[in-house]
KOLSE-392240 format. One line per 8 residues: their letters; for each residue z, x, y of N, C-alpha, C. Coordinates in steps of 0.05 Angstrom, whole numbers, plus 5000, padded with zeros to 4 digits. Atoms other than C-alpha are relative to their C-alpha. Layout:
BEGIN
a	Z,X,Y,Z,X,Y,Z,X,Y  ...
//
This chain:
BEGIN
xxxxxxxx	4990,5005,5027,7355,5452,3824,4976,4996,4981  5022,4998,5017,7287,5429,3796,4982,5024,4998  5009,4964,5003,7261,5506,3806,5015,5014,4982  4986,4981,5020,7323,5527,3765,4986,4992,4982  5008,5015,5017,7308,5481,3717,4966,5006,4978  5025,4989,5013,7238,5504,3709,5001,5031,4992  4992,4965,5004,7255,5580,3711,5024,4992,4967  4996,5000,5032,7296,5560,3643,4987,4994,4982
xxxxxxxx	5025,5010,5024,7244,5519,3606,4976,5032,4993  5011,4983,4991,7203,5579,3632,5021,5032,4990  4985,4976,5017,7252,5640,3602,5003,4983,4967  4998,5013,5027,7263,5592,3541,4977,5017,4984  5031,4997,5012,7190,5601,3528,4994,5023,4991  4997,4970,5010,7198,5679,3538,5013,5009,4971  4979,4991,5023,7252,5690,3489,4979,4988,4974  5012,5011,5029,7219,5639,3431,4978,5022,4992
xxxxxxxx	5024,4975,5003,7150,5683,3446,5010,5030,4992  4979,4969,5012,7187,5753,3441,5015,5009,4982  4971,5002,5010,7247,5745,3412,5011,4989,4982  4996,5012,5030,7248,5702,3362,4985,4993,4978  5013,4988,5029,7218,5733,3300,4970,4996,4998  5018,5011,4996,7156,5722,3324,4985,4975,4974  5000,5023,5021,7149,5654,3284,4976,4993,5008  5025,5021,5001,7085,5630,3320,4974,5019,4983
xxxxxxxx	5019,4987,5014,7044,5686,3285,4994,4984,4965  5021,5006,5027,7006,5671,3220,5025,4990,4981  4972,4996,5011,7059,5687,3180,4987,5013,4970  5010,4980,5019,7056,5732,3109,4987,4983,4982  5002,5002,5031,7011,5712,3046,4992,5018,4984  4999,4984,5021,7015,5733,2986,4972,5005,4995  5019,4991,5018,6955,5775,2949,4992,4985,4970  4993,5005,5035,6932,5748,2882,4999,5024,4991
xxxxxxxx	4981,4973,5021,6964,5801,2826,4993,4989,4981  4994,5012,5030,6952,5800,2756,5038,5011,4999  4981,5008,5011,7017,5795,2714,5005,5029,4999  4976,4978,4999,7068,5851,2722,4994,5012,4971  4988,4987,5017,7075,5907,2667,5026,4997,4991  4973,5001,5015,7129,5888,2619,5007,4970,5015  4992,5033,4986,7132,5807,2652,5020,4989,4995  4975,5012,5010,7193,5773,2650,4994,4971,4991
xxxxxxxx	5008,5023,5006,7200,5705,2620,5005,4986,5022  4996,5020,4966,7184,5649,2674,4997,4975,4984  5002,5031,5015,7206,5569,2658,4998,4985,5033  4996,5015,4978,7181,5524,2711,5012,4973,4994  4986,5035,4998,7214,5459,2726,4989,4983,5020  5017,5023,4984,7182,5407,2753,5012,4961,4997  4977,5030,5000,7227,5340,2781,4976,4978,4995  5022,5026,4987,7174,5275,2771,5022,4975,5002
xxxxxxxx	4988,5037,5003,7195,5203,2789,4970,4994,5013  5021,5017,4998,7135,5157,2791,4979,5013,5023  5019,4985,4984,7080,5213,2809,4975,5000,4975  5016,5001,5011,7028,5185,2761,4971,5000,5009  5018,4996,4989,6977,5197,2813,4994,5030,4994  5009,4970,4991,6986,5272,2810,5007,5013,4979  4989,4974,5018,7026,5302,2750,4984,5003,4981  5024,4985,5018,6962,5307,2708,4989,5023,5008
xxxxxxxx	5013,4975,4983,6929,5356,2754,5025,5017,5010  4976,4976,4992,7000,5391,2772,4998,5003,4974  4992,4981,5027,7021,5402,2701,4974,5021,4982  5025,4991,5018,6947,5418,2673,5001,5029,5012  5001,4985,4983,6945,5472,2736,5028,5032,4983  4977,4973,5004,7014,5508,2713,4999,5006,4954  5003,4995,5026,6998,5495,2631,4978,5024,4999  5033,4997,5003,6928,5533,2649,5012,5036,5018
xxxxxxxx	4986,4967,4985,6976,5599,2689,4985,5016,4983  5018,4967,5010,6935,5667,2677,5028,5020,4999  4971,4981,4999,7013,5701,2659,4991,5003,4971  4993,4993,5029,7014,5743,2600,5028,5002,4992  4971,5006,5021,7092,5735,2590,5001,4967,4991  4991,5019,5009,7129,5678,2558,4997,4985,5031  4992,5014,4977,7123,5623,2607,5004,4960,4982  4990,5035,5012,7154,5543,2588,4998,4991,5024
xxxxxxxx	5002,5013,4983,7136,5492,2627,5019,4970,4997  4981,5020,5005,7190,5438,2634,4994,4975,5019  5002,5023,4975,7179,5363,2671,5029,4983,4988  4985,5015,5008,7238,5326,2677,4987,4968,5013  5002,5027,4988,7219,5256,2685,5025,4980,5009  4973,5015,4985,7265,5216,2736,4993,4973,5005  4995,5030,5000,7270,5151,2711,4980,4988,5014  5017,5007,4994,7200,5141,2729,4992,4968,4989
xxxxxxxx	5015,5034,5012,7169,5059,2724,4972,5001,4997  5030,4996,5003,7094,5087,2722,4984,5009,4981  5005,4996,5025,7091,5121,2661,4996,5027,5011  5008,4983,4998,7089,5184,2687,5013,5021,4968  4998,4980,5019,7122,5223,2629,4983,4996,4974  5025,5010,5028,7072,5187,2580,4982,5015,5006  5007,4989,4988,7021,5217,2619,4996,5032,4997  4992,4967,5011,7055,5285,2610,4993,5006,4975
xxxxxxxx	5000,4995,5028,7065,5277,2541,4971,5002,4983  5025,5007,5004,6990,5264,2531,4979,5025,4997  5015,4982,4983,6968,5325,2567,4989,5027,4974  4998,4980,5009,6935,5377,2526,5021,5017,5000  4989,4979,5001,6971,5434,2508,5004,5026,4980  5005,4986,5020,6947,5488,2460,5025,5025,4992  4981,4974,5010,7000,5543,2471,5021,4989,5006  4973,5011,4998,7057,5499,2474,5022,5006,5013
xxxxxxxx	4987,4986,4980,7086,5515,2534,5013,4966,5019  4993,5019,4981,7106,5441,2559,5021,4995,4984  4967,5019,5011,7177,5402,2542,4997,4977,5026  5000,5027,4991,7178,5329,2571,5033,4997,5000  4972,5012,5002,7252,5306,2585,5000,4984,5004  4998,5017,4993,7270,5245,2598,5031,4994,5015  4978,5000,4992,7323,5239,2654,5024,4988,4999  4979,5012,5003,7389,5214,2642,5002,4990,5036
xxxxxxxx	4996,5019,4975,7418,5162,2693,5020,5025,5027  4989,4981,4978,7442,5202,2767,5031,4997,5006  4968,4996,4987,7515,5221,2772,5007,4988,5026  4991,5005,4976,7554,5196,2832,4999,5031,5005  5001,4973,4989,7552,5260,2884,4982,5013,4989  5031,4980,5002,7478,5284,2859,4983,4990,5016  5022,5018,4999,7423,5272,2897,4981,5004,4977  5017,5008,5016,7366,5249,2857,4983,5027,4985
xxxxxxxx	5018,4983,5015,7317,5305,2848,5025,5024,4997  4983,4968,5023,7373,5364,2838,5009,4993,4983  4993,5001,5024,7400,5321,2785,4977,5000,4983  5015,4995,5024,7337,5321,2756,4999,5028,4996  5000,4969,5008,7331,5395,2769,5016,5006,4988  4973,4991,5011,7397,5411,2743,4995,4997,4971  5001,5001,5031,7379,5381,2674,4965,5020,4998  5031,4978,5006,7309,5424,2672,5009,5021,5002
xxxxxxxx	4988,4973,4993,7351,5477,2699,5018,5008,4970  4985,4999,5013,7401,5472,2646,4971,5009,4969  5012,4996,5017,7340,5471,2588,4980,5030,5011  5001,4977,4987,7309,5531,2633,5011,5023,4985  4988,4977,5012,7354,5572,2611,5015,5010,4977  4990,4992,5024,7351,5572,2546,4970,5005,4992  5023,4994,5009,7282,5591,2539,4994,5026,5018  5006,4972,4974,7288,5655,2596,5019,5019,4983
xxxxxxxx	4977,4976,4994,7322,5720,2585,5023,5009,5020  4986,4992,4976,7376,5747,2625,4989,5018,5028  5008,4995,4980,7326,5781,2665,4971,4986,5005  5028,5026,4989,7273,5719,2678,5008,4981,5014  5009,5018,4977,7256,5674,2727,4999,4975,5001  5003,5035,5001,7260,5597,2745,4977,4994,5023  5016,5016,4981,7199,5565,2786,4997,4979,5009  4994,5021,4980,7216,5508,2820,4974,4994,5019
xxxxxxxx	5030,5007,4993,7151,5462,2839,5006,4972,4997  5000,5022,5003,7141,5397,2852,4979,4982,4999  5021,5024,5015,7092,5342,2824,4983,4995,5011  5038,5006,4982,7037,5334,2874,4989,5023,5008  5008,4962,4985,7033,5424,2883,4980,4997,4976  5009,4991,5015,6977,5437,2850,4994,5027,5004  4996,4963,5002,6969,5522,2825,4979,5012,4982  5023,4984,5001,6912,5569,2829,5009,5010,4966
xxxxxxxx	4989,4994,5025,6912,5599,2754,5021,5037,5003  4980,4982,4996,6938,5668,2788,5030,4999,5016  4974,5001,4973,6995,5638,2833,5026,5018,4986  4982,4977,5004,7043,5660,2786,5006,5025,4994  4993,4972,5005,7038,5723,2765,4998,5010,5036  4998,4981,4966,7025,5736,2843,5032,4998,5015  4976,4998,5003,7092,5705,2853,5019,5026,4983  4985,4978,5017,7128,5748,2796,4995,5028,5020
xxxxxxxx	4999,4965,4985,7097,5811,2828,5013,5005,5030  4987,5002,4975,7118,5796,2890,5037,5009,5003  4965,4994,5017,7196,5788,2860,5004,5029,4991  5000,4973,5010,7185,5853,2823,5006,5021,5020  5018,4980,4987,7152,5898,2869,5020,5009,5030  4985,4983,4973,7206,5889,2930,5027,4982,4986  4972,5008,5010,7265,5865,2881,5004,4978,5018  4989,5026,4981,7276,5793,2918,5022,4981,4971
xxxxxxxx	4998,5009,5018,7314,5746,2886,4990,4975,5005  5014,5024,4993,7283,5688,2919,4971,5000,5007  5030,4990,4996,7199,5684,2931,5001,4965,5001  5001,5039,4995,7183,5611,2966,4971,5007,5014  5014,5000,4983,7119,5593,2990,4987,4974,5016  4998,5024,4995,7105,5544,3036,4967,4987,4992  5032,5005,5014,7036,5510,2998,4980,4990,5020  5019,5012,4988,6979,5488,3034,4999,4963,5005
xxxxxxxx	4993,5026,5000,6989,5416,3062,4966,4979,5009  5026,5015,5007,6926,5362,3061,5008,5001,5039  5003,5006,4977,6900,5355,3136,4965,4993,5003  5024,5015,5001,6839,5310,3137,5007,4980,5009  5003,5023,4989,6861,5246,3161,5010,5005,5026  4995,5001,4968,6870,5234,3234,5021,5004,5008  4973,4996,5003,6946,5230,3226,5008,5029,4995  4992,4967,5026,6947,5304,3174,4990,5009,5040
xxxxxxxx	5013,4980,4989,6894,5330,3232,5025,5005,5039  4979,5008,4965,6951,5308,3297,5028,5015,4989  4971,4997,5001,7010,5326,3260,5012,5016,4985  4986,4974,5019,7017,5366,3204,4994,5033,5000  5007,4974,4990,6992,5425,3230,5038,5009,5023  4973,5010,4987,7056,5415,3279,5024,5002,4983  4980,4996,5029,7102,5407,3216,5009,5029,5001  5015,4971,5006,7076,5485,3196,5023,5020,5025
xxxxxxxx	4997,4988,4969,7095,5506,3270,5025,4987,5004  4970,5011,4990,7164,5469,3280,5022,5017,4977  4985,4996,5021,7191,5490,3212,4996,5037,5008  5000,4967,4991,7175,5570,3231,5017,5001,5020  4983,4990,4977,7211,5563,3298,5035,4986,4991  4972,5002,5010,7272,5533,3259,5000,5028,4983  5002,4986,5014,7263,5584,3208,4985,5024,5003  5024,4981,4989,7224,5648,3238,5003,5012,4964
xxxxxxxx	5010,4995,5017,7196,5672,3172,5016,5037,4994  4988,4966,4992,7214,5756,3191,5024,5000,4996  4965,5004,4992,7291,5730,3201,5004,4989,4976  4994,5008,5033,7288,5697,3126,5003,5024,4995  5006,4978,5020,7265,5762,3097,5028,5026,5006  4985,4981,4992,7321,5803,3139,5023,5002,4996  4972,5005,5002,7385,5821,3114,5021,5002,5021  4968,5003,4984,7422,5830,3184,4987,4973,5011
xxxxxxxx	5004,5029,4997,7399,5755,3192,5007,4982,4980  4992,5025,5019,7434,5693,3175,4986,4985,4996  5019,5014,5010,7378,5653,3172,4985,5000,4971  5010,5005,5022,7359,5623,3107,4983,4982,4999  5023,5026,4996,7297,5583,3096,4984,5000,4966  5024,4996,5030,7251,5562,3029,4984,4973,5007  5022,5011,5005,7189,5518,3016,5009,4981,4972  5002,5014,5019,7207,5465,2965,4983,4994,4973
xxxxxxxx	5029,5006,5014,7140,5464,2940,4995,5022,4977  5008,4974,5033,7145,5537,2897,5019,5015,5021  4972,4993,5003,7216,5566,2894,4994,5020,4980  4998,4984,5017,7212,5629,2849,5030,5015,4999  4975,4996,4989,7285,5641,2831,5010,5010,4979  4985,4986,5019,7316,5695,2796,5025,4995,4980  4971,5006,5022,7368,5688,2738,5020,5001,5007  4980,4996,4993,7412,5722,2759,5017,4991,5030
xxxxxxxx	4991,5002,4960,7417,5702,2841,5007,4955,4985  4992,5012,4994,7421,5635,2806,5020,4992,4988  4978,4998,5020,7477,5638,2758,5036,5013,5032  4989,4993,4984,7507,5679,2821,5014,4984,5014  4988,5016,4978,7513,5620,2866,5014,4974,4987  4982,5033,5020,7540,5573,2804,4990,4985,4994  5023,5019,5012,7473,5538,2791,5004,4983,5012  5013,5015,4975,7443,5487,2817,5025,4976,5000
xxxxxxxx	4983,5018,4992,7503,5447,2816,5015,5004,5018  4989,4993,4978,7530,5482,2870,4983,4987,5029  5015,5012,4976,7478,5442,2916,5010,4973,4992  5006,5027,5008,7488,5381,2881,5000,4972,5019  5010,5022,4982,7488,5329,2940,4989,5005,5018  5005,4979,4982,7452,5372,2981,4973,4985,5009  5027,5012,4988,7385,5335,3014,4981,5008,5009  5028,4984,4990,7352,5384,3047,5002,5028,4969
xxxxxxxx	4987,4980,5033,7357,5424,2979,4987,5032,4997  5013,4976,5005,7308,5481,2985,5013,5019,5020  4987,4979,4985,7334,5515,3044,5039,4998,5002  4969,4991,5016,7409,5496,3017,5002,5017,4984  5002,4974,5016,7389,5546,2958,4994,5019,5014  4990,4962,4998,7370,5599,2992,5011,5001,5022  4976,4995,4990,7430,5595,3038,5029,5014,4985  4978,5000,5022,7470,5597,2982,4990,5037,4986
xxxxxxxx	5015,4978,5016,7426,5656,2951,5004,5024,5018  5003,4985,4976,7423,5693,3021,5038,5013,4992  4985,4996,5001,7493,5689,3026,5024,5012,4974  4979,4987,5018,7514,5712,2957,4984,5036,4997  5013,4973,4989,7469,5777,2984,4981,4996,4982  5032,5002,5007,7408,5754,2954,4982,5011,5020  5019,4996,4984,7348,5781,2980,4973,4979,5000  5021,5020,4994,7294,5724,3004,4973,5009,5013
xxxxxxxx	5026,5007,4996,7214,5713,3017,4998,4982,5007  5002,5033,5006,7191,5657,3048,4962,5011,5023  5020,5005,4998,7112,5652,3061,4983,4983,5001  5031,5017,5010,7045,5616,3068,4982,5003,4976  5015,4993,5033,7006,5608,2999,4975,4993,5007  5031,4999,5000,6935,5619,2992,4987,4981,4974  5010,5016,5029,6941,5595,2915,5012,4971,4995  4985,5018,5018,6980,5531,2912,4992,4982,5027
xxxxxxxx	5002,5029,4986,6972,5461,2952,5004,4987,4998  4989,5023,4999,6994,5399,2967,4979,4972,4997  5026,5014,4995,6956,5339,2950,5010,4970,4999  4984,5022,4978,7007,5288,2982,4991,4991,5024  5018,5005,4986,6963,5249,3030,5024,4991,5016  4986,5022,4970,6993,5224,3102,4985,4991,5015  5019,5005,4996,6944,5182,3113,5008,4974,5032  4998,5000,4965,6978,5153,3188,5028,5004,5005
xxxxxxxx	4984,4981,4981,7029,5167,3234,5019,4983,4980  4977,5007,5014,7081,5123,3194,5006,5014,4971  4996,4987,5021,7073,5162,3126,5015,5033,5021  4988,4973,4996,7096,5229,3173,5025,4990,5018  4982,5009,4990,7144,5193,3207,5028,4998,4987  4975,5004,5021,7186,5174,3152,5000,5029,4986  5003,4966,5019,7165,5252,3124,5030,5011,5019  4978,4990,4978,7209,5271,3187,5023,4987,5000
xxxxxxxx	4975,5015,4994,7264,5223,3190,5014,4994,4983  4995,5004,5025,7273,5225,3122,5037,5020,4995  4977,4976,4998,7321,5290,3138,5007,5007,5035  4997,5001,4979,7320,5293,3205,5028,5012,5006  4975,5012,5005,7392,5268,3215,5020,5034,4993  4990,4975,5024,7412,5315,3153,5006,5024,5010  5006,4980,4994,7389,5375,3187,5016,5000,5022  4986,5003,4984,7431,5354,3240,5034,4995,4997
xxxxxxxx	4983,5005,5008,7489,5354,3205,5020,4974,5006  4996,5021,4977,7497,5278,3229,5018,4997,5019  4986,4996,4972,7525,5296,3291,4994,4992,5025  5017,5014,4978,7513,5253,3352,4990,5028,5032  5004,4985,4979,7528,5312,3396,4972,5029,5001  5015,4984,5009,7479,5366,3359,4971,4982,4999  5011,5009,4995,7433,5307,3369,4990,4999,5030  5003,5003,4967,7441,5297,3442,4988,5028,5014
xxxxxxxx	5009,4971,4994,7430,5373,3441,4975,5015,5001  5018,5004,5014,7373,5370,3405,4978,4981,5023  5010,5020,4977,7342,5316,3455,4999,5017,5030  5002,4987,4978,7355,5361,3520,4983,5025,4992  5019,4973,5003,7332,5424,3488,4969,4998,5000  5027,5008,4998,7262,5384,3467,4988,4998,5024  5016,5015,4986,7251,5354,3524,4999,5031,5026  4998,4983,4980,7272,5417,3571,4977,5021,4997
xxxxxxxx	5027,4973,5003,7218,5471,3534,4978,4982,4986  5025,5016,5005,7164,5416,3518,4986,4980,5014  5002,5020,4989,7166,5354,3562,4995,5012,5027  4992,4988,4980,7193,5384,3624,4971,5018,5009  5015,4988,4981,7140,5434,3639,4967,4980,4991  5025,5004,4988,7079,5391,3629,5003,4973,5019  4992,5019,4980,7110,5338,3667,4994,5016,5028  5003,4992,4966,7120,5388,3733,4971,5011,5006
xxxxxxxx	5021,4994,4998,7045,5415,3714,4987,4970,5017  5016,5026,4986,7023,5341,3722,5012,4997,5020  4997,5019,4982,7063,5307,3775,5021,5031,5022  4993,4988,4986,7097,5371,3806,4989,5008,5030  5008,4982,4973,7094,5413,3878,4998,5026,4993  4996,4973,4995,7084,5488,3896,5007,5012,4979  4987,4974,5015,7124,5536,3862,5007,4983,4971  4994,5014,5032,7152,5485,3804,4980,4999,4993
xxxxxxxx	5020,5006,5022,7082,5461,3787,4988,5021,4988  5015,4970,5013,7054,5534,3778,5024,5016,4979  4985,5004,5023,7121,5545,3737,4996,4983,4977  5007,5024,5019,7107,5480,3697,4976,5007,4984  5026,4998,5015,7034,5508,3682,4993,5018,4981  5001,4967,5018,7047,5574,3663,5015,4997,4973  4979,5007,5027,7102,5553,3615,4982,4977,4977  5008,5012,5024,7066,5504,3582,4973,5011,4989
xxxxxxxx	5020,4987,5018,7001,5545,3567,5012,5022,4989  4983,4990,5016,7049,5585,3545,5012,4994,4966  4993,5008,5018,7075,5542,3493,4968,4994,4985  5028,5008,5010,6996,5523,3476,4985,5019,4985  5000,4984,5009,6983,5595,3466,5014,5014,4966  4986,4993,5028,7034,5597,3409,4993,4988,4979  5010,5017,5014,7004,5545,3372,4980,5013,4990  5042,4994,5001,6933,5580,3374,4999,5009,4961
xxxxxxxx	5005,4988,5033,6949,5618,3293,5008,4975,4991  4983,5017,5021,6980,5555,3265,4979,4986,4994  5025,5027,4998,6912,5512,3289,4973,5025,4982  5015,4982,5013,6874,5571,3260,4999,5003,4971  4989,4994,5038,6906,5570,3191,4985,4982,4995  5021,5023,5006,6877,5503,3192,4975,4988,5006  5029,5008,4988,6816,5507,3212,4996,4977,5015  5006,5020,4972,6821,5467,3274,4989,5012,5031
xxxxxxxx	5005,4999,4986,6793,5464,3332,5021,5013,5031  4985,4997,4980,6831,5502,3395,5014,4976,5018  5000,5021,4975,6829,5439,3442,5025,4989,4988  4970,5012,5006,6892,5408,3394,5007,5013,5008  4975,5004,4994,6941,5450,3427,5014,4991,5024  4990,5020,4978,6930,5412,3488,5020,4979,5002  4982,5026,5013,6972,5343,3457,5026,5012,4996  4972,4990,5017,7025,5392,3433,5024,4990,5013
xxxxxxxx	4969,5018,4992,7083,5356,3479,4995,4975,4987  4990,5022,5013,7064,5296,3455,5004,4994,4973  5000,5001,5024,7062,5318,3386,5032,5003,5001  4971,4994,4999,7134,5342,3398,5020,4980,5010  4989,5025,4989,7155,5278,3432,5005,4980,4981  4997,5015,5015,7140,5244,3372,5014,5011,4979  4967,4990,5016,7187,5287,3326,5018,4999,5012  4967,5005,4989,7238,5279,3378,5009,4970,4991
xxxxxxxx	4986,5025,4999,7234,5203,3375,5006,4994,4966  4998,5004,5027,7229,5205,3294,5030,5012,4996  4969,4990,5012,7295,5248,3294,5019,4989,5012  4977,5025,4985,7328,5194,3343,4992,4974,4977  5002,5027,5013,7297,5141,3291,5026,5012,4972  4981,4981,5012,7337,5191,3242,5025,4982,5004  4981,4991,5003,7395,5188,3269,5011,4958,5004  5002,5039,5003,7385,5103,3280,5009,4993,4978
xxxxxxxx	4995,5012,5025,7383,5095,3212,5021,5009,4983  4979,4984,5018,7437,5137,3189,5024,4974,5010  4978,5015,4994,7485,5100,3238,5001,4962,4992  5002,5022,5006,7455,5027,3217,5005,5000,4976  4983,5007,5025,7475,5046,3147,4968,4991,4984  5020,4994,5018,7400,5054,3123,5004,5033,4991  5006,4969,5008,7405,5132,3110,4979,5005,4996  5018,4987,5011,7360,5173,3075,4985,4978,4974
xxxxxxxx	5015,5017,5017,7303,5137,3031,4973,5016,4987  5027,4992,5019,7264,5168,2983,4993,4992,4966  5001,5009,5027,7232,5148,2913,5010,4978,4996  4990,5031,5004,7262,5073,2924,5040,5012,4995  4976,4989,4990,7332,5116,2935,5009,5000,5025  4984,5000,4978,7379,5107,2987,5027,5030,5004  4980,4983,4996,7431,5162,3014,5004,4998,5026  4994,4998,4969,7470,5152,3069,5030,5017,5004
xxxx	4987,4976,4990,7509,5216,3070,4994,5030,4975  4998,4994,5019,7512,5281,3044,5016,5017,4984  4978,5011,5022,7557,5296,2987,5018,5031,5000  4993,4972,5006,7561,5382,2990,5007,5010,5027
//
């Protein structure tokens, strides 16, 4: 039985490697592009609540865009206590391309940041054409001066209506250098990147961090109030987008980054468990499922490598340099060292136990916590 057992962890491994969209590869980035012939108008929106560490250097970044069309830059401030929209308001701006909002109080059945989007979304689109673009970005991304027009061309050039990219995430502290590389690499094998882009695939996936989202695909799905309690929100849009036959992008960015520090294991801890749950549609059983599958294609074979016999342990070994092998582009993006993808079960051990702390806190009636917000369900 423990031979079957390994001969599945061991075909698991096959299939993920082969078969499914090959996710551990690199994955696509974009070119920088100058700005499209004939540009459409682009209004980004940008949610803040109390990001007075960062929205000088995000907004200056997207006021400072190398686009020759109309582009408005919109921040909704969400009932920030730090002064961040002061801050905004402050910010240079010679070609008057910023608008400051100030968020009204959160509906019952919104979460937090789509109601702020929703009201940026709503002033959005009254400064776009019927054939321009919404950019969706959030307060600690800072953006190369060509990101967008490389975006836009991107949209153009193979008609998408969605263009996401997932931004460059900070990995310098001991914690970033253990774990977020891992992040990168878990979120591809939920999401194989190839299987976004494919229309005989139901897989829908986006990048929160830079959302480029057509007028029309979003008027299509009823605007963003059609997510409105929605928590994992980026890859709820382009589910929504996918499925109203939108065509989707979803990438690695060369121009845009994160400069959201996780400076130890408890800042990525709560990054993970934050949605965990969510993603699990809080289901004890899709949990429990979740828990066997980890432990069967991660745990399992370096366990029979270490403490195995014969035939299992040379199953156990093969399978897990197997899984170590897949890792090798992800540790490469980040200029790391090969030797991390040795740890990789225990990196994976500790997102399993974060999505059991998940699903702890949902049932103790802490939920979801972000921005000094609570949610303990969700609403769409």
């Amino acid at each position: 039985m423990l031979f079957g057992t390994a001969l599945t962890s061991l075909g698991a491994w096959i299939y993920l490697s082969l078969f499914h969209g090959k996710f551990w590869q690199k994955g696509p980035i974009l070119a920088q592009k100058p700005t499209p012939v004939c540009a459409p108008d682009v209004a980004v929106v940008v949610p803040a609540r109390d990001e007075a560490d960062s929205i000088r250097e995000c907004l200056t970044s997207l006021l400072e865009q190398d686009y020759d069309g109309k582009l408005s830059v919109i921040l909704v401030d969400d009932e920030s206590t730090d002064g961040t929209g002061d801050i905004a308001r402050a910010l240079p701006d010679p070609h008057h391309r910023l608008t400051v909002i100030s968020g009204q109080k959160r509906p019952a059945g919104w979460s937090g940041k789509l109601w702020a989007v929703h009201q940026g979304e709503q002033e959005a689109l009254t400064r776009i054409g019927p054939y321009g673009y919404i950019l969706l970005t959030d307060a600690d991304i800072m953006h190369a001066p060509g990101h967008l027009s490389s975006l836009v061309a991107k949209a153009r050039e193979d008609d998408l209506d969605l263009v996401s990219e997932m931004v460059a995430l900070n990995c310098e502290s001991t914690a970033e250098r253990f774990l977020v590389p891992a992040f990168v690499y878990f979120f591809a094998m939920l999401y194989p990147f190839s299987r976004i882009a494919s229309e005989h695939s139901r897989i829908a996936g986006a990048a929160g961090g830079t959302i480029l989202l057509r007028r029309r695909a979003l008027e299509r799905i009823g605007g963003i109030s059609a997510l409105r309690g929605a928590l994992i929100d980026d890859c709820t849009l382009a589910a929504h987008v996918k499925r109203s036959g939108g065509r989707l992008y979803l990438g690695h960015s060369a121009l845009a980054w994160s400069v959201r520090p996780y400076r130890g294991m408890k800042d990525v801890w709560h990054m993970i468990a934050r949605t965990a749950y969510v993603q699990l549609r809080y289901s004890p059983v899709l949990l429990l499922a979740t828990i066997v599958g980890m432990a069967t294609i991660w745990l399992l074979p370096v366990a029979l490598a270490l403490f195995g016999k014969g035939r299992e342990r040379r199953v156990g070994l093969l399978t897990y340099l197997l899984s170590c092998l897949t890792f090798v582009p992800t540790l490469r993006r980040f200029g790391l060292p090969l030797w991390r993808a040795i740890p990789l079960p225990l990196v994976a051990a500790f997102y399993m136990a974060a999505t059991i702390g998940s699903a702890l806190d949902h049932h103790r009636g802490v939920g979801v916590r972000w921005k000094n917000r609570s949610y303990t369900d969700e609403t769409s």
